[in-house]
ZATIKOL-269617 format. One record per residue (C-alpha): y, x, z; residue in one letter. Coordinates in nm, 3 decimals, decimal comma, padded with zeros to 5 digits. Layout:
N
PT        Y        X        Z  voza
PT        Y        X        Z     A
...
END
This chain:
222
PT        Y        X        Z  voza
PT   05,992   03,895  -00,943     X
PT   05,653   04,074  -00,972     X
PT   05,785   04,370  -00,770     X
PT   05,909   04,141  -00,467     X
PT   05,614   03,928  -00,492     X
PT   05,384   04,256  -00,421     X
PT   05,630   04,374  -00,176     X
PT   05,566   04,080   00,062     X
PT   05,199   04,019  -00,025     X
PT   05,219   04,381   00,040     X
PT   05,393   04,265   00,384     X
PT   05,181   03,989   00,483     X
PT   04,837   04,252   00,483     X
PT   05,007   04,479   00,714     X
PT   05,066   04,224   00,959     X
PT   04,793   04,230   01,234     X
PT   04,749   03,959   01,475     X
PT   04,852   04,214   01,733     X
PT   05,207   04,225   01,545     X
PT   05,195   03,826   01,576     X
PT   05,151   03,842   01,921     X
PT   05,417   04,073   01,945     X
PT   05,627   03,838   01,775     X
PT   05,548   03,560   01,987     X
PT   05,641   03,751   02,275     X
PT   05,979   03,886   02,157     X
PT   06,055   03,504   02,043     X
PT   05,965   03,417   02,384     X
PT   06,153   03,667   02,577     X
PT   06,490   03,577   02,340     X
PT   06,460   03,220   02,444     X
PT   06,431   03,295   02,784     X
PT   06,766   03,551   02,794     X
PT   06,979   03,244   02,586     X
PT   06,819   03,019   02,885     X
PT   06,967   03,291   03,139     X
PT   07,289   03,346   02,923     X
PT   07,335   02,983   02,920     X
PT   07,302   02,896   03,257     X
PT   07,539   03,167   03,351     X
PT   07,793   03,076   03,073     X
PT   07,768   02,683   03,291     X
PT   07,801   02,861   03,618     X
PT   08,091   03,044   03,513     X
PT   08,273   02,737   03,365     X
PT   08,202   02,521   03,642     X
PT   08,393   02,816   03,861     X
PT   08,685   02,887   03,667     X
PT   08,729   02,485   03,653     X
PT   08,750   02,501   04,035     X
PT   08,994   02,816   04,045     X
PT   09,207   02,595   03,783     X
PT   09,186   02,310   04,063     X
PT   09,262   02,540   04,326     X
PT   09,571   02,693   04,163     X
PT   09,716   02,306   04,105     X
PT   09,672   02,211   04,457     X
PT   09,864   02,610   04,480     X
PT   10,122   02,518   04,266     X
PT   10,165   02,178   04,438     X
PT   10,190   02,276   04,752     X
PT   10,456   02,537   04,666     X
PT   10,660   02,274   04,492     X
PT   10,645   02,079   04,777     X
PT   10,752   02,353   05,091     X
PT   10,941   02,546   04,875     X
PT   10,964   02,887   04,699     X
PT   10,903   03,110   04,962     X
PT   10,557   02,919   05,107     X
PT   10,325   03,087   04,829     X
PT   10,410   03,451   04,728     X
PT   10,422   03,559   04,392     X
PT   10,142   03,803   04,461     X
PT   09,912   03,541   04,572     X
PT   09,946   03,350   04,222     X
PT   09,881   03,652   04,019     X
PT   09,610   03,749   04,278     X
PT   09,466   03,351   04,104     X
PT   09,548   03,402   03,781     X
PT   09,362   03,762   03,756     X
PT   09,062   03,554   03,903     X
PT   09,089   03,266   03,618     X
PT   09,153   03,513   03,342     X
PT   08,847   03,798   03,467     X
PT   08,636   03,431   03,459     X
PT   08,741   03,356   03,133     X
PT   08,647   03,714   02,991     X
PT   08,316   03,718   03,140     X
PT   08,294   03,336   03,027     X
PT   08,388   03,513   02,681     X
PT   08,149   03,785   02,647     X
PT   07,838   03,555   02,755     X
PT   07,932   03,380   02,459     X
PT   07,934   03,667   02,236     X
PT   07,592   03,764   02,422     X
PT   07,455   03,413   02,322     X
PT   07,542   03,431   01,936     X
PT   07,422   03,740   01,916     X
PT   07,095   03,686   02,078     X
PT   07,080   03,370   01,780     X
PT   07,135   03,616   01,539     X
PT   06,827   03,811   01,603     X
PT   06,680   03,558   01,669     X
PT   06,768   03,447   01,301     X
PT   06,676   03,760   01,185     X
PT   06,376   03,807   01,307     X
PT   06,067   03,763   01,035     X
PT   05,861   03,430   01,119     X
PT   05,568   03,486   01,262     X
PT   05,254   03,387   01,003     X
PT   04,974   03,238   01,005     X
PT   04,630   03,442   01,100     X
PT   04,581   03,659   00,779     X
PT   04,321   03,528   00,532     X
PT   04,340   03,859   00,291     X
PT   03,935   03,890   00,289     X
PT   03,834   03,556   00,123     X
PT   03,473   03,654   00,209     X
PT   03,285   03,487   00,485     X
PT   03,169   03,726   00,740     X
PT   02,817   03,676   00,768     X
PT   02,543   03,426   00,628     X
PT   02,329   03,255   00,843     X
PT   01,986   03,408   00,777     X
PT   01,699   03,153   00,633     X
PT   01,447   03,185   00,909     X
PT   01,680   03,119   01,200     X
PT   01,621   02,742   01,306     X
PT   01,887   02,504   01,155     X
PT   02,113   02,343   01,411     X
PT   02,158   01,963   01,416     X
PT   02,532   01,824   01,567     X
PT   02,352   01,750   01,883     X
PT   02,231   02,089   01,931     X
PT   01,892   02,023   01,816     X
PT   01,710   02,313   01,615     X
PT   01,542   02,221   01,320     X
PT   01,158   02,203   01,300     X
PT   00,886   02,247   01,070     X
PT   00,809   01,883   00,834     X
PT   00,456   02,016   00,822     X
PT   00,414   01,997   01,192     X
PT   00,713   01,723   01,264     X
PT   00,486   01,484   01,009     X
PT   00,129   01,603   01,266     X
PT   00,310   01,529   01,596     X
PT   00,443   01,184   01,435     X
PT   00,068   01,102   01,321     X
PT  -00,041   01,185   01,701     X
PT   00,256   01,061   01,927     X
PT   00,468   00,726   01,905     X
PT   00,806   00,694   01,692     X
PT   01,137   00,860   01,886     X
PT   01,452   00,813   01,850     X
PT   01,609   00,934   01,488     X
PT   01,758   01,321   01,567     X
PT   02,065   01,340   01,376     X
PT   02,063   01,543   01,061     X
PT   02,206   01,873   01,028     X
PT   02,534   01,850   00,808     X
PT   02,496   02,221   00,705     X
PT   02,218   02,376   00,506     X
PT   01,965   02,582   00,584     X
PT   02,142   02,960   00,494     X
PT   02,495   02,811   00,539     X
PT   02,771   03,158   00,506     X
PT   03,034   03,150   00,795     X
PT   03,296   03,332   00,934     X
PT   03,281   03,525   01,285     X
PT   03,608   03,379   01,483     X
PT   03,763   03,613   01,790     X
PT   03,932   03,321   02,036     X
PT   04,290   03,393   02,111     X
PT   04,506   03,314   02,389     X
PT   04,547   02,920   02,453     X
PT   04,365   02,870   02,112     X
PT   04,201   02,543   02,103     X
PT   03,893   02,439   01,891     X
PT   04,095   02,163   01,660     X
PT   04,366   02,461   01,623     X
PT   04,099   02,787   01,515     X
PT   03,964   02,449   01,224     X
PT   04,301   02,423   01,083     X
PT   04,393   02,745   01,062     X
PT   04,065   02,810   00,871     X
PT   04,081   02,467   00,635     X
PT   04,401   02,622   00,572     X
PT   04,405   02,979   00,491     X
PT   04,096   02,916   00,319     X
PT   04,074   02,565   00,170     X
PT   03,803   02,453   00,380     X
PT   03,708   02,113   00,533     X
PT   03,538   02,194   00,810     X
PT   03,501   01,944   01,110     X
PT   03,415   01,940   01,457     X
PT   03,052   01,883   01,412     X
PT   03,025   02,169   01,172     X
PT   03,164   02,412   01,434     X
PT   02,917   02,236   01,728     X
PT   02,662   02,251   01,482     X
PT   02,691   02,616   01,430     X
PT   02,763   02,690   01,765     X
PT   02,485   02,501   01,954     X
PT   02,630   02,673   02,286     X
PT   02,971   02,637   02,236     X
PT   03,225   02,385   02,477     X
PT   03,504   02,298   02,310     X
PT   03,680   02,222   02,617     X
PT   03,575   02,512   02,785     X
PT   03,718   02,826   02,553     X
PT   03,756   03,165   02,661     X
PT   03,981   03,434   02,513     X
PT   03,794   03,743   02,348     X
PT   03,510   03,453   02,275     X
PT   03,316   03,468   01,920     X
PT   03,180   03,175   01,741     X
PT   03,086   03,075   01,381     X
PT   03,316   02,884   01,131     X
PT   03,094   02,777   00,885     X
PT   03,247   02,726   00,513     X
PT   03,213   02,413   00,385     X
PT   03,446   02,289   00,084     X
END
């Protein structure tokens, strides 16, 4: 049990998200050929249905003027249509299960890899603390002066994350949303880190307006 337990931790490390992506794609790409074989295995039914129809009305007609108004050659010439249907008919179906089975056989694609259970950086102590409205942080000695000298404002919300909070340095993927990179994170690492974490350490950042290749800071909070 040890042995196969190594084996697929062993496994899961090798995996890069570039071999997920690859796996996405080739999951993709099956789905779309079933679609295609699918389709085609409809098509070809729908056709050999009508051939069927066609040979009845044939038959009936023949039955009706006599032997000699439909050659035998001309029913064989229908019946090599209907059977040449009903091979092709057959091998689209052998097509389709076997595009299942590799499909079945294929590994499921994992979650982002969380081997390094270090955060990636630490925010340093003398960069300004964020607040979740994007407001930096300022000195109590010289908040308390300008309060002495000017009249009360509105309360600033408080920062939810301390002063030297650690983080970790997230690439964007493709279609990744912001709800989607938390999850994967509160996840793989046993986080609980909310929106307002991520705005907070990202005072530039639009959640709505993501862009592949983009970096921004997941902050660890438990």
């Amino acid at each position: 049990m040890a042995v196969i337990l190594g084996g697929i931790l062993s496994l899961r490390a090798e995996i890069t998200p570039e071999d997920i992506r690859q796996l996405q794609t080739r999951f993709q790409q099956a789905e779309e050929s079933e679609e295609r074989l699918r389709a085609r295995i409809q098509k070809l039914e729908a056709t050999i249905a009508e051939l069927r129809s066609q040979l009845g009305e044939v038959r009936s007609v023949a039955a009706s003027a006599g032997k000699d108004a439909v050659t035998q050659e001309q029913l064989k010439k229908v019946v090599d249509q209907l059977r040449d249907l009903d091979r092709r008919r057959q091998e689209d179906n052998e097509k389709v299960v076997h595009q299942i089975k590799r499909l079945a056989d294929l590994p499921t694609a994992p979650p982002p890899s969380f081997d390094d259970p270090k955060p990636k950086g630490r925010k340093p102590s003398g960069e300004p603390s964020v607040g979740a409205g994007g407001t930096a942080k300022s000195d109590p000695k010289s908040d308390s002066k300008s309060d002495l000298k000017s009249e009360p404002k509105a309360d600033v919300p408080k920062p939810t994350l301390p002063t030297d909070y650690e983080f970790y340095e997230h690439v964007v993927r493709d279609n990744q949303s912001v709800s989607q990179i938390i999850n994967e994170y509160n996840k793989g690492y046993g986080l609980k880190v909310r929106l307002k974490h991520v705005i907070e350490a990202n005072p530039k950042l639009r959640p709505e307006r993501l862009v592949t290749g983009q970096k921004i800071r997941i902050p660890v909070v438990k």
